[in-house]
KEBA-699093 format. One line per field, with one value per residue (C-alpha): residue number from 1; x, y, z. Coordinates in nm, 4 decimals, decimal comma. Example, Ala and Ser with C-alpha at 12.3 -4.5 7.8 and 13.67 -1.06 7.14 Angstrom:
residues 2
pos 1 2
x 1,2300 1,3670
y -0,4500 -0,1060
z 0,7800 0,7140
END
This chain:
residues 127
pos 1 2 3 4 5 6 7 8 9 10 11 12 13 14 15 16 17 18 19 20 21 22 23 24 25 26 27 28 29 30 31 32 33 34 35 36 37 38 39 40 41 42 43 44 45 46 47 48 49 50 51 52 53 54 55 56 57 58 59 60 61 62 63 64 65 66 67 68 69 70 71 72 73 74 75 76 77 78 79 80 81 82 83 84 85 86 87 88 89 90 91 92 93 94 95 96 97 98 99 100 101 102 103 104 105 106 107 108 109 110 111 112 113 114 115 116 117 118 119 120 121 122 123 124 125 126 127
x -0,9088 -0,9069 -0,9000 -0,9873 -0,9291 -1,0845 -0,9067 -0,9566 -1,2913 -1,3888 -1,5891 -1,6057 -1,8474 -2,0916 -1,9650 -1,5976 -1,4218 -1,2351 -1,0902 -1,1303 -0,9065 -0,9214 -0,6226 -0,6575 -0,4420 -0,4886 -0,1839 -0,4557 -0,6569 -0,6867 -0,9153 -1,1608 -1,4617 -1,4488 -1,7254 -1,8530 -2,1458 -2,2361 -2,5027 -2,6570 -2,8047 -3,1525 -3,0914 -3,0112 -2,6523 -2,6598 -2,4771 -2,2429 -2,0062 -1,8273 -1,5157 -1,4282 -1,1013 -0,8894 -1,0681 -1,1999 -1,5616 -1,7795 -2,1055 -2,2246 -2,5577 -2,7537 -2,6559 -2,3267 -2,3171 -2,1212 -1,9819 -1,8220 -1,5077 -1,4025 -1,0741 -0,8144 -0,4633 -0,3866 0,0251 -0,0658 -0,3534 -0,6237 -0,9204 -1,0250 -1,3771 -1,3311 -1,5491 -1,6765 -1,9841 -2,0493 -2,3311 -2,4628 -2,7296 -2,3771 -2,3117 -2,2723 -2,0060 -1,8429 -1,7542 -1,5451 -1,6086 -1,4499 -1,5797 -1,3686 -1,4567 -1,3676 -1,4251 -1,4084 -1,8148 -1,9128 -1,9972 -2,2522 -2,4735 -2,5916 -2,4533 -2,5118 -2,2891 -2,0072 -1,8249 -1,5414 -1,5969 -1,3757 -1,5053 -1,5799 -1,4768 -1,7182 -1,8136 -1,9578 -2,0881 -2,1982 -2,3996
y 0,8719 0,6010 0,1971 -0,0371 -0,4104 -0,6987 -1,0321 -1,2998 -1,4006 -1,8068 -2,1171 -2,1283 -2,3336 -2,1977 -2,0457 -1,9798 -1,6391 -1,4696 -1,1257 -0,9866 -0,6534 -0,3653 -0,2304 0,1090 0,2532 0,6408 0,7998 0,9666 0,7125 0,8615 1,1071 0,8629 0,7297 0,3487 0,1295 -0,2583 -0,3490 -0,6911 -0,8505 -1,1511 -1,3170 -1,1371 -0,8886 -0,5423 -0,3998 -0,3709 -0,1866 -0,3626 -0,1487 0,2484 0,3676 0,7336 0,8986 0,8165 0,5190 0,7118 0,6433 0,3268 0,2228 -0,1234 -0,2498 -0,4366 -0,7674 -0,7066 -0,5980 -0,7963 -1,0181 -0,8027 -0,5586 -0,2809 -0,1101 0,0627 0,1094 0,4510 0,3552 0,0481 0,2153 -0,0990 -0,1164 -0,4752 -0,6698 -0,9064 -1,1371 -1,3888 -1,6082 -1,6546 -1,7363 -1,8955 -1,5769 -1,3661 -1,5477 -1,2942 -1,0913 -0,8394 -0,4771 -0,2014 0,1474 0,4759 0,8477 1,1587 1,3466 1,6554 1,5569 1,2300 1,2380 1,1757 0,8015 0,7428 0,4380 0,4409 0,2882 0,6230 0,8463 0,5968 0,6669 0,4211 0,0777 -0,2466 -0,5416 -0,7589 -1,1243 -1,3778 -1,5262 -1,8405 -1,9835 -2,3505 -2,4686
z 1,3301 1,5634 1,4652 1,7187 1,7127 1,9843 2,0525 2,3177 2,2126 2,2333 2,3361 2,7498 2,9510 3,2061 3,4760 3,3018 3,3199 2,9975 2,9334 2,6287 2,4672 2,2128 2,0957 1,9639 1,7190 1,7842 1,9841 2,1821 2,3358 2,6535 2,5254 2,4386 2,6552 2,5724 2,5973 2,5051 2,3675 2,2629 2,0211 1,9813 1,6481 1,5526 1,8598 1,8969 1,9964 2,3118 2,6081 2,8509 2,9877 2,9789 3,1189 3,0748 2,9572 3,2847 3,4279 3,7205 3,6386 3,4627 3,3567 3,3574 3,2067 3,4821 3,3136 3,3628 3,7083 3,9781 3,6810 3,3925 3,4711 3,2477 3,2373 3,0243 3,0239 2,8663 2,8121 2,6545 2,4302 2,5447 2,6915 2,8791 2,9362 3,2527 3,2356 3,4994 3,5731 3,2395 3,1429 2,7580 2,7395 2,7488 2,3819 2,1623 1,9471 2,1484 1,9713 2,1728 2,0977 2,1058 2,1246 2,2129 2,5503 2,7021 3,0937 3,2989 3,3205 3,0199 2,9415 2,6597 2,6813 2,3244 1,9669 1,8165 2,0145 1,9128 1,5694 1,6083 1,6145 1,6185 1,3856 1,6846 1,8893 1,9016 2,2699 2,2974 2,6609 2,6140 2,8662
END
């Protein structure tokens, strides 16, 4: 069973950068994929970034391309969001997710193939 918990949502302005976290509670995190998806009142979950079990290989949605960062530190059990250029369409709550893998190529892009989820940090980009 893993638990997952985001911090270091908040109110930016335009143009702002902030980093948000998920702390996982498993002891083996590292064989987890990890992704963020985001959504938006009346709007679907959607997709924003995947890292797989080491780090070696990510994912990014093309709205988060050339402005979000994802990484992971495996000793620390966390996965980060960068995130720069922000922009008040990227206002949304942010979830991490977690699903065990058996190679570094796997990187689901889909809600569904996620069974873990943390509750979620709100982002707010005012303009």
């Amino acid at each position: 069973q893993v638990q997952l918990a985001e911090s270091g949502g908040g109110l930016v302005q335009a143009g702002d950068s902030l980093r948000v976290s998920c702390q996982s509670s498993g002891r083996t995190f590292s064989s987890y994929v990890m992704a963020w998806f985001r959504q938006a009142p009346g709007k679907e979950r959607d997709h924003v970034a995947t890292i797989s079990r080491t780090g070696a290989n990510t994912y990014y949605a093309d709205s988060a391309k050339g402005r979000f960062t994802i990484s992971r530190d495996n000793a620390e059990n966390t996965a980060y969001l960068q995130m720069n250029g922000l922009k008040p369409e990227d206002t949304a709550v942010y979830y991490c997710a977690a699903v065990g893998a058996y190679n570094d190529q796997y990187l689901p892009l889909t809600p569904a193939r996620y069974p873990y989820w943390g509750r979620g940090t709100q982002v707010t980009v005012s303009s």
